[in-house]
N, C-alpha and C positions, 0 to 999 in steps of 0.2 A: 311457279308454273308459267313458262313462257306462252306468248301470244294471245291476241283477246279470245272472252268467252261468250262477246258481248252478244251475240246472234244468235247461242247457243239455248236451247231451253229443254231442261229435262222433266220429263214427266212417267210418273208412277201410278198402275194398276192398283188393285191390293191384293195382289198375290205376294208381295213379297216386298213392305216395304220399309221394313229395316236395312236390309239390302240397299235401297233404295235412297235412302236417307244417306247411310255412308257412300256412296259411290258420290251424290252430291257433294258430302262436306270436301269428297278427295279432289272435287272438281274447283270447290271456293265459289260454287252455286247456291241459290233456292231449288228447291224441285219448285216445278211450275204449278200452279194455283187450276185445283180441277175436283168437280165432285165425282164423284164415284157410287153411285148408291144402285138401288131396286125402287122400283115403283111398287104401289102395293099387290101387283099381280105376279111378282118377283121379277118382272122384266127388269131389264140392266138400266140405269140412266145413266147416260154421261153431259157434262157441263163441263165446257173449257170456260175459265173465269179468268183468263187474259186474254191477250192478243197474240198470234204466233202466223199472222200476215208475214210473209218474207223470214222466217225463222228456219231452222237447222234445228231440229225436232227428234227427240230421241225420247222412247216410250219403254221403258221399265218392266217386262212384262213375261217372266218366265209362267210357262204354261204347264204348272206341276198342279197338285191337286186342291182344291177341285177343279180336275184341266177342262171341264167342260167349259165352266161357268170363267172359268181364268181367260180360254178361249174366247169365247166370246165377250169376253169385257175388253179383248185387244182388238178383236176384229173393229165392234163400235168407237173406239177411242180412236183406231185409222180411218172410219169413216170421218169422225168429229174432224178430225186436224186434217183431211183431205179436203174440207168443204171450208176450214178456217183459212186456205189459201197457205199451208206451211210450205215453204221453198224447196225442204228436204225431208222426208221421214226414215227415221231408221229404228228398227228394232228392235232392239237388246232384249234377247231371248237366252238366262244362264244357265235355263235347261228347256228344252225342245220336248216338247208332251209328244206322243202318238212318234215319236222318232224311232221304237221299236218295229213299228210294221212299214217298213221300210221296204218289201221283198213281197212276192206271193212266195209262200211257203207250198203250200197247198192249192187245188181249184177252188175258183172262186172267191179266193180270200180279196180286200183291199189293199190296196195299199195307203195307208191313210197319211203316211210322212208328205207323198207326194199331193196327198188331198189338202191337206193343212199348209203347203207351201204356196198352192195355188191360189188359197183363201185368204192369205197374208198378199200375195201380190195382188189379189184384185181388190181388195179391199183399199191400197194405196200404201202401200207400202215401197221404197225407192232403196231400202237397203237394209241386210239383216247381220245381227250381231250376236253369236252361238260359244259358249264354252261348251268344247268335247262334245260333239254330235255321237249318239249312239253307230251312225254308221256318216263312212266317209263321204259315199253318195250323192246324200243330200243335200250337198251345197248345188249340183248339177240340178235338183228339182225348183231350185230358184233360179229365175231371167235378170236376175239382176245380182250385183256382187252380193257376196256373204265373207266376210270377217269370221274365221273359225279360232277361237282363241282355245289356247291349253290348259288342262288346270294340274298337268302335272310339273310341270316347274314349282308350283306351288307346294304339293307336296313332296318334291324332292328337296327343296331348300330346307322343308321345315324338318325332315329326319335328315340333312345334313348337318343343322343347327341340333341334333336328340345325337346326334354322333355316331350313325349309321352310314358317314360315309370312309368307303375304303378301307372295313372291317373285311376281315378274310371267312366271317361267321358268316355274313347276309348275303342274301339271294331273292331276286327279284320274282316272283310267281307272275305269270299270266293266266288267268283264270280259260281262258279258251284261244284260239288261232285266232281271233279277232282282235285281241288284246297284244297281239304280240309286237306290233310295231311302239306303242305308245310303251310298253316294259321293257324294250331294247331301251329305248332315248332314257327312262328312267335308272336302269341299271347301271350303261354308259355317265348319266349324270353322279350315280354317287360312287363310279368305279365296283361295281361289285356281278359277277356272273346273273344269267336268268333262266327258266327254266319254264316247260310253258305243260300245262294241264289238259290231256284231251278229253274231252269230254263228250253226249249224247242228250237231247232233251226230250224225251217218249211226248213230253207235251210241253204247255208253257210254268214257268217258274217251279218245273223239276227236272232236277237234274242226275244225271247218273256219272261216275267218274271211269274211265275207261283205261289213261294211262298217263304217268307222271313221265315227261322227258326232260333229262338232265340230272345232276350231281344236286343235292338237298337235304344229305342226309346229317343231322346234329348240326342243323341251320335255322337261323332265324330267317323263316320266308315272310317277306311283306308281300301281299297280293296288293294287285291294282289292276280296278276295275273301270269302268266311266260312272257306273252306276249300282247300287243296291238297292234288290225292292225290299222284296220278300225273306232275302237273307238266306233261304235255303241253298241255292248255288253257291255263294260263298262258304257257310259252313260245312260242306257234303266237301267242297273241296278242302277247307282246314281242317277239316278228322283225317280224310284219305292222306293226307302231307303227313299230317303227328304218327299215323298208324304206321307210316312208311319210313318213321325213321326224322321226322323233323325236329326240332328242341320246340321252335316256338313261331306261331300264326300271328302277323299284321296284318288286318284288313284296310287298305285305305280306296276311296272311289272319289272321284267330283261332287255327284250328285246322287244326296241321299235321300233316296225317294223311300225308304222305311214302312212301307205298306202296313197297316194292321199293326201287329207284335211283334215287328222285327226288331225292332231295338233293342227291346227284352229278348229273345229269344238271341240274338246276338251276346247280350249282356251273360243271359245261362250258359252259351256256349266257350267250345275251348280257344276260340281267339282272345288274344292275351290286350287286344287294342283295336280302337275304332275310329280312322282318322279320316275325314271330310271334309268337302269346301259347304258355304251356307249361299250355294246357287239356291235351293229349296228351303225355306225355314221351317225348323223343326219349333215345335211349342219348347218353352225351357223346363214346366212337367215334365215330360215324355225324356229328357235326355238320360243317357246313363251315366256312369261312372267311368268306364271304358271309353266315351265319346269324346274325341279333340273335333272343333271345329275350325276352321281354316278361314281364313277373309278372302273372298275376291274380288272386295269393292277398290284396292288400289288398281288390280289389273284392269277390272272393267271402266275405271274412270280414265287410265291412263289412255286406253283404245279410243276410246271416246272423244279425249280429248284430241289423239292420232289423226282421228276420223273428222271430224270436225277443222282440224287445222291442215288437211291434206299431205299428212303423214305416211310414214310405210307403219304396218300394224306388226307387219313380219319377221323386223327386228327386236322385237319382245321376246320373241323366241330361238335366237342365235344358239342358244346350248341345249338348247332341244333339240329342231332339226337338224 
């Protein structure tokens, strides 16, 4: 790996730090030396136990569950390394908490994406780092640049390597019109049509399916999503495909946010495969049998290092966009 990393100092939350750990090794780092704990009243403590005076500071810190407590272990770690005099702070966030309410839907409702973006930059934060943001938007709720990395090159490479590319059998699903620019680029990557699902949500995490557009029938559909919580919108979509004529359901998303019993409840149902990146770490109880998970500690170290060396981040992604 060309150019120094000698300025470079990476540091880890504990939201996720296996994660963490390998984005290091891909970088030929230490993670940087920091306590992380609770006092006895459960407030957070943070201790930086180096020096990061004039340092190029990158904090490890996907805000998945418990996004509260995750939240605020990033908030205080930007206060800590803003008071340590760091030169640069950057974010790497590999999944973005609160990125669904993005929008009032309704009166009255928040918008909390833009809440959480505010509290990142005032806290001190100089620059943020996001695989697959639930909406496109919110790079504009930050005043400062945002690096939005993809995580589907990742899973396209890896079912072009399962041999799913430029089969006359497969068909890309978009699970909703939100979905549909990132299943175009994926379709396009492994040569195969796509087809997109309309859909209805009477509330949150149910879903109704209203009409399938496009050719899928006696097809292997892979859906891709950014994310799965709950799993009911994905399987309400993979019965309605099979009922309608499909051979066979991939589920694959970035971030599997697996709420509750979704994995099980994935596992019971009729998708045939359940394929992931480990932005969110699932426990290794809890995984199923049906579960691939995906690395994207080379892409997030390679950005990193991008970012760091005054790189384009955006040539990582030439067969995508």
């Amino acid at each position: 790996m060309s150019g120094s990393m000698s300025d470079m100092k990476l540091f880890a939350g504990n939201a996720n730090p296996e994660l963490a750990s390998r984005v290091a090794e891909y970088l030929g780092v230490s993670l940087g030396s920091m306590t992380a704990t609770r006092f006895a009243d459960g407030e957070i403590r943070i201790m930086i136990e180096e020096s990061a005076r004039g340092s190029d500071v990158f904090i490890l810190q996907p805000t998945c569950a418990p996004a509260n407590d995750n939240l605020m272990e990033l908030m205080i770690m930007l206060d800590a390394f803003r008071r340590a005099s760091a030169r640069r702070i950057t974010v790497v966030m590999p999944y973005y908490g609160y990125a669904r309410q993005d929008k009032k839907i309704k009166p009255r409702e928040p918008i909390a994406a833009r809440l959480i973006a505010d509290m990142i930059t005032m806290a001190g934060a100089h620059r943020v780092l996001a695989i697959d943001l639930h909406a496109d938007q919110i790079q504009g709720f930050f005043n400062m640049p945002v690096d939005h990395l993809y995580g589907g090159p990742l899973i396209g490479r890896y079912l072009a390597d399962e041999g799913y590319r430029e089969r006359d059998d497969v068909v890309i699903v978009a699970p909703d019109v939100g979905s549909v620019g990132r299943c175009k680029a994926l379709a396009e990557m492994l040569g195969c049509p796509f087809v997109v699902i309309a859909k209805r949500r009477p509330e949150p995490n149910k879903v109704e399916v209203v009409e399938i557009i496009g050719e899928f029938q006696d097809k292997v559909c892979i859906i891709l999503d950014d994310m799965i919580d709950t799993g009911g919108s994905i399987i309400s979509g993979a019965e309605a495909l099979l009922s309608r004529g499909a051979r066979e359901v991939i589920a694959t998303c970035t971030h599997p946010v697996f709420s509750g019993t979704a994995l099980h409840r994935l596992q019971d149902s009729v998708i045939s495969r359940i394929i992931c990146l480990d932005t969110i770490p699932i426990a290794r109880e809890k995984r199923v049998a049906k579960l691939t998970i995906l690395e994207s500690a080379p892409l997030i170290g390679e950005a990193i290092r991008r970012i760091h060396q005054n790189e384009s981040v955006s040539v990582l992604f030439k067969e995508w966009n």
